[in-house]
C-alpha positions in Angstrom: 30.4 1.5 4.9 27.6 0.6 7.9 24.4 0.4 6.9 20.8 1.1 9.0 19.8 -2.8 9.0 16.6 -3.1 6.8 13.0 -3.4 8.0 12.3 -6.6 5.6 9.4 -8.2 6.4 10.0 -12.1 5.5 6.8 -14.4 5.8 6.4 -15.8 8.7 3.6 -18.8 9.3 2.0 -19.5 12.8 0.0 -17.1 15.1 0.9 -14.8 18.1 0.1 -16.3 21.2 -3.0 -15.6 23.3 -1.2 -14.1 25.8 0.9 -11.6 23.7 -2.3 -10.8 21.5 -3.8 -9.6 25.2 -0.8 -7.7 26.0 -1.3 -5.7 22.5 -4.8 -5.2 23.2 -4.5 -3.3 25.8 -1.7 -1.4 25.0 -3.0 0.0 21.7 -6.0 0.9 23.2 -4.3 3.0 25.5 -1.6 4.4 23.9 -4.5 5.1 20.9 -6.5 6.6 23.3 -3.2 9.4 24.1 -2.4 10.0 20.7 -6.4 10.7 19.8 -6.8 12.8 22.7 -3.9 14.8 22.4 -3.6 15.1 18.7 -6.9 13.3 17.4 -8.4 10.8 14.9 -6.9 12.8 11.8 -3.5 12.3 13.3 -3.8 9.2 14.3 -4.7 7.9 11.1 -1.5 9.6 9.7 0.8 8.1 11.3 -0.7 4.6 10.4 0.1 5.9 7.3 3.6 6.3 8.2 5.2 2.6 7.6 8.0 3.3 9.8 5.2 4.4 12.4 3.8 2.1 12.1 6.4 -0.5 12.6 7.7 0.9 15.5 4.5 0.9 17.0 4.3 -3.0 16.3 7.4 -3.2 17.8 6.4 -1.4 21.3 3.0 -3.5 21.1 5.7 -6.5 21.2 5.8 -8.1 18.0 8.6 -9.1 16.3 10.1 -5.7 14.8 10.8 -6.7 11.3 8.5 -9.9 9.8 5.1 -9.7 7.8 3.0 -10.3 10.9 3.3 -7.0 12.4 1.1 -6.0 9.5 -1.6 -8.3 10.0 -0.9 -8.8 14.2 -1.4 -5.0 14.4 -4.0 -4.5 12.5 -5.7 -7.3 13.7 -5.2 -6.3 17.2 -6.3 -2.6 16.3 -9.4 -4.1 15.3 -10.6 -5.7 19.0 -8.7 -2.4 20.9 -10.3 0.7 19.4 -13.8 1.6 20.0 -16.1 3.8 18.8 -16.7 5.7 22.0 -13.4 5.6 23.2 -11.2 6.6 19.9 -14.1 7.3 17.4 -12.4 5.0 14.9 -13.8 2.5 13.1 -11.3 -0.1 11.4 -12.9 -2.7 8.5 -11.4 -5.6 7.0 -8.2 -8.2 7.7 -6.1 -10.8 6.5 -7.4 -13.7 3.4 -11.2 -13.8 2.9 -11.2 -11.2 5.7 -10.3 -8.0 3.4 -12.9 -8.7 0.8 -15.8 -8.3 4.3 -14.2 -4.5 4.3 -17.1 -3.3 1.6 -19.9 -5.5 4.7 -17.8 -3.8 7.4 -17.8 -0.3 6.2 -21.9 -0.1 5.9 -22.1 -1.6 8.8 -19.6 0.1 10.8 -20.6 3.7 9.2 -24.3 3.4 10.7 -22.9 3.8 14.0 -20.7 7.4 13.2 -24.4 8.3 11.0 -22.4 8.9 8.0 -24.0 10.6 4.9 -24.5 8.2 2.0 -22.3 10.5 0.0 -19.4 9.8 2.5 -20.3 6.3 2.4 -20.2 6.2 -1.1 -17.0 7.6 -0.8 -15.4 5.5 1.3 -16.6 2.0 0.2 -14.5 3.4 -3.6 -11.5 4.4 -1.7 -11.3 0.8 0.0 -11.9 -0.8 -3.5 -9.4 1.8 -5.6 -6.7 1.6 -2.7 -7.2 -2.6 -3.4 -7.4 -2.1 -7.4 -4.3 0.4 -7.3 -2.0 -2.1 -5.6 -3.4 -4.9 -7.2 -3.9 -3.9 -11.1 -1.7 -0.6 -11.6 1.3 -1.2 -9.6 2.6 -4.6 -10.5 5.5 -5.1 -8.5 5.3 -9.3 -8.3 3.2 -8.5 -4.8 -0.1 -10.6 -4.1 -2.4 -9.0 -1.8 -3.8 -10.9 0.8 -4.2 -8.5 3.6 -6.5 -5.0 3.3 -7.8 -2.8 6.2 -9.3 0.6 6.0 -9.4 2.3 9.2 -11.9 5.9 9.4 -13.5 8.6 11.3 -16.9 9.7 11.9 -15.7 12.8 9.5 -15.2 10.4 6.5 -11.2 10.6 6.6 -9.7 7.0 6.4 -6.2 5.5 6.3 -5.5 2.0 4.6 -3.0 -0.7 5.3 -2.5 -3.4 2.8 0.1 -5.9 2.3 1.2 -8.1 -0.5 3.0 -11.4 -0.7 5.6 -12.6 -2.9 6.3 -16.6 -3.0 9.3 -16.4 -4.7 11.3 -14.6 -2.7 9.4 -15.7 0.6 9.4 -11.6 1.4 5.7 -9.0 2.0 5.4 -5.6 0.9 3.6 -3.3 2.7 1.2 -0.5 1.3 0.1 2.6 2.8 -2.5 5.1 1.7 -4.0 8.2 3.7 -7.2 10.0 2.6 -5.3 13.9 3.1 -2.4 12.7 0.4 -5.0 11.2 -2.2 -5.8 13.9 -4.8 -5.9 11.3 -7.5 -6.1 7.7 -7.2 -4.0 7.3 -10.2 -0.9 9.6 -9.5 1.2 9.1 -6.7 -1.1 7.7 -4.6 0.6 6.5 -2.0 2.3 8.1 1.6 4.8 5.0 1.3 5.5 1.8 0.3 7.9 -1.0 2.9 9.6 -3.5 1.1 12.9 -5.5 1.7 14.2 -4.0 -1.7 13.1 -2.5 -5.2 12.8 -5.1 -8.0 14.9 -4.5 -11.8 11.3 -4.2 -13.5 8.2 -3.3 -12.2 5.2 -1.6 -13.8 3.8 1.6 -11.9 0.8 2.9 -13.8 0.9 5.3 -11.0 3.6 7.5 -11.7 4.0 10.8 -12.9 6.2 9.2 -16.0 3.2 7.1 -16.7 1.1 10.2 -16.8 1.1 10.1 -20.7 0.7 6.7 -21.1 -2.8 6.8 -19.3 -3.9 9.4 -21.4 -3.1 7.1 -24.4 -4.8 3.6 -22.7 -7.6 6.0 -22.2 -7.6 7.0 -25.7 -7.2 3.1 -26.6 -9.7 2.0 -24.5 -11.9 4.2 -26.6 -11.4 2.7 -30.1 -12.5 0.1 -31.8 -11.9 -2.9 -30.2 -11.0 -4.7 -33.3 -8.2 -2.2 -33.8 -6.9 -2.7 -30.2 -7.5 -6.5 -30.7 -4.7 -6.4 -34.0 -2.4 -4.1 -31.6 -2.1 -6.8 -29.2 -1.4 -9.8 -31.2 0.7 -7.4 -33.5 2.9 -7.7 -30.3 1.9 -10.7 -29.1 3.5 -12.5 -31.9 6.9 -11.6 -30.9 8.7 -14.1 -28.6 10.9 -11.2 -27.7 11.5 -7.9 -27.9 14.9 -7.3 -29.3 13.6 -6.3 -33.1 12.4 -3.2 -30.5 16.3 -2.6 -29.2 18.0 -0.5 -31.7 15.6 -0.3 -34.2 13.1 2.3 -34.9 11.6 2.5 -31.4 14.9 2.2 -28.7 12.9 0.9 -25.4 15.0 2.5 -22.7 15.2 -0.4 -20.0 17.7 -2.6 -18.6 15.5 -5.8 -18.1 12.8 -6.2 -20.8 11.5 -8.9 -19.0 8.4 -6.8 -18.1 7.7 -6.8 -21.5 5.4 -9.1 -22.3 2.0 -9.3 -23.3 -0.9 -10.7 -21.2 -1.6 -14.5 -23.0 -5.2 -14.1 -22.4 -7.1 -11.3 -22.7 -11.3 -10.5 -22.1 -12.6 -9.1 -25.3 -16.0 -9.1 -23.8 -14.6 -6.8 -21.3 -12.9 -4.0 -24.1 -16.5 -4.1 -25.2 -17.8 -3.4 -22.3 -14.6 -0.4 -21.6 -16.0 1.1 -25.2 -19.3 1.1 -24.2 -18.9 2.6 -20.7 -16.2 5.6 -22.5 -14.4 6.4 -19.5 -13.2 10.0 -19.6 -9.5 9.7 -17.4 -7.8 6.2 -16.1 -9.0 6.6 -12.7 -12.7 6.2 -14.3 -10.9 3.2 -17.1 -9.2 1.6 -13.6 -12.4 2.0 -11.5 -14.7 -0.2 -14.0 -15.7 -3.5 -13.1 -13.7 -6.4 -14.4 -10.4 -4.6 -14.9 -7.6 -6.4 -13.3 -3.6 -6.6 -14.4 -3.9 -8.2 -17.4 -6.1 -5.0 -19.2 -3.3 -2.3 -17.5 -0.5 -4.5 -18.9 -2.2 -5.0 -22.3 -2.8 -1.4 -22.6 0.1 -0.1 -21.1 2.6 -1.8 -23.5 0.5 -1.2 -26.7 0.7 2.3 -25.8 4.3 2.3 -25.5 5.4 0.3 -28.0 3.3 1.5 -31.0 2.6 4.5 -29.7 5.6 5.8 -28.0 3.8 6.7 -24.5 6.1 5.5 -22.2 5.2 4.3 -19.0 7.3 3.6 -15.6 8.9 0.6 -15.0 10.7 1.5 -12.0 9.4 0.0 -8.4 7.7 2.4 -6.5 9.1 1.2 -3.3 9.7 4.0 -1.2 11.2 2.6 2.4 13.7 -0.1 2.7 15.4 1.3 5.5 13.9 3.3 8.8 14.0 6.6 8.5 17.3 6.4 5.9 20.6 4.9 5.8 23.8 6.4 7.6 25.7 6.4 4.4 22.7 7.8 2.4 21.0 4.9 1.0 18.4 5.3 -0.1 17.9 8.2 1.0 20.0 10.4 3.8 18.6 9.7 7.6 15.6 12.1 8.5 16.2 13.1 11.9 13.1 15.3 12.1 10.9 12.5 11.1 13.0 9.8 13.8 12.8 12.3 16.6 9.1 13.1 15.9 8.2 9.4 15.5 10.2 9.0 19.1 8.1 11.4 20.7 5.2 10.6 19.7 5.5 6.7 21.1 7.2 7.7 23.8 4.8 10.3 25.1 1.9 7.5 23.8 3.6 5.3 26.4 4.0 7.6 29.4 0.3 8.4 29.6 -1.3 5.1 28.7 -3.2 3.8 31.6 -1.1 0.3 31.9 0.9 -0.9 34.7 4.4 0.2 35.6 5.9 -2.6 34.1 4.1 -2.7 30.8 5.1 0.9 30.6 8.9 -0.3 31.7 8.3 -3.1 29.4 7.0 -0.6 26.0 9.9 1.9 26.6 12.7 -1.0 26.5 11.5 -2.7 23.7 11.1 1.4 22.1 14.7 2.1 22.6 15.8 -1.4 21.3 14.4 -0.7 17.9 15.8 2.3 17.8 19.7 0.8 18.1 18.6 -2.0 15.5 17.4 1.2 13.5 20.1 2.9 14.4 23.7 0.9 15.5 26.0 3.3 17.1 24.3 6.2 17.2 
């Protein structure tokens, strides 16, 4: 059976040329300034959300349609084309020691809309829980080392982060949107673009995970010389298998995720007890809590306790817009045409010369038959 090619973005070294980087520049900032005024900054920032959005509009820019630099290339080109009195978006962070200025960029960059401390406040913990999420709660073998936050003078923001995996020489990319964030902790994401889903990967995030929070919570809370005996209780185990058919069954394929953390900070438990946090966005959220805590916690309250969590990769796009066999999921036409239209109609008003507009619509139309072959 044919398959829609995927969109995997391999890791590519080098930088875009000076010329191409111009070319983008102006594009996006007029194609931006369509979209804003026909549908505005709320909308625009959704369909940055969108990976397969946003892709395609990497694509039209004139990237390469498929590697790890139209993540960075886009957002970094994003960052020179929009302005404040043009598209009344600001965008903060980048690529390396870049993402950690976002927390610098966002005060600075929030004086300008006159932002309320409050939404300040609120922005500067979405930019460090969207970075803790897909750092500390989803463990999917993914480094981070890109992280923008892009947001509006009302305080609604969108975030685009990317992860990097040396062994396999692929990125992941990570998309978050301020409307589909009720909870930081629970299905956080509007989607995930990856070359594939891995056999075992921890997602704290999940609604099967939802119990196994509560109990970390509840751990968390203890005495910390109980939770210290938990963990080398485990950690004493070279393997699991006395857990496979015994009393507890653990109900995996690879148990290779099943192992504890070989150095934990007990300073830090005692500083978790002391603060009490009342749900796991608050546990998550304090200071000093990285992987190693989540994992810790996670498989004590599993194992011993029975709470278990999800170890399935919450990768949500491998393909664009579905495979023609149905894998992964059955092709959204909806979602295609509208994603169409909207870049098309981007490009037809931009203020660019004829052939950059000839230019956009060809290169438009030839990710949609790599998307799409035959159709």
């Amino acid at each position: 059976m044919q398959r829609a090619p995927f969109i995997n973005l391999p890791l590519h070294t080098g930088r875009a040329p000076a010329y191409l980087v111009r070319r983008m520049i102006r594009m996006s900032h007029a194609m931006s300034k369509v979209i804003i005024d026909e549908y505005g900054q709320v909308e625009f920032l959704r369909r940055l959300s969108d990976p397969l959005w946003f892709q395609a509009f990497g694509c039209v820019l004139g990237f390469d349609w498929h590697s790890s630099g139209v993540t960075t290339v886009v957002s970094g080109v994003l960052k020179q084309a929009l302005k404040l009195d043009v598209h009344g978006i600001s965008i903060a962070g980048g690529k390396g020691k870049k993402s950690t200025s976002a927390k610098t960029d966002i005060l600075l960059l929030a004086e300008n809309f006159g932002l309320s401390s409050a939404k300040i406040d609120s922005l500067l913990y979405a930019n460090r829980m969207a970075a803790k999420v897909d750092t500390a709660a989803v463990q999917d073998g993914y480094s981070l080392y890109h992280h923008v936050i892009l947001f509006d003078k009302c305080g609604n923001w969108a975030v685009v982060q990317q992860g990097m995996n040396a062994e396999n020489g692929m990125a992941r990319r990570y998309h978050w949107f301020s409307d589909n964030v009720q909870n930081f902790v629970r299905e956080p994401h509007t989607g995930i673009i990856s070359e594939k889903k891995n056999p075992c990967a921890l997602d704290m995030t999940a609604a099967q995970s939802q119990e196994n929070q509560k109990v970390c919570v509840d751990l968390a809370k203890s005495d910390t010389n109980n939770l210290k005996s938990s963990v080398y209780r485990l950690a004493a185990r070279d393997t699991l298998d006395r857990w496979l058919g015994g009393d507890m069954v653990v109900d995996v394929v690879n148990t290779s995720g099943y192992e504890m953390p070989r150095r934990l900070d007990w300073a830090l438990f005692k500083r978790i007890y002391d603060v009490q946090p009342g749900s796991y966005e608050e546990l998550l959220s304090i200071p000093g809590v990285g992987g190693a805590t989540v994992r810790a916690l996670s498989l004590i309250a599993e194992l011993i306790y029975g709470a278990k969590a999800s170890w399935s990769d919450p990768v949500k796009y491998s393909f664009a817009h579905g495979g023609k066999d149905g894998v992964p999921y059955p092709i959204a036409r909806k979602v295609y045409d509208e994603s169409i239209r909207y870049l098309y109609g981007a490009i037809e008003g931009a203020e660019i010369e004829r052939e950059e507009r000839t230019d956009a619509l060809k290169k438009l139309a030839s990710f949609t038959t790599r998307m799409f072959p035959g159709q």
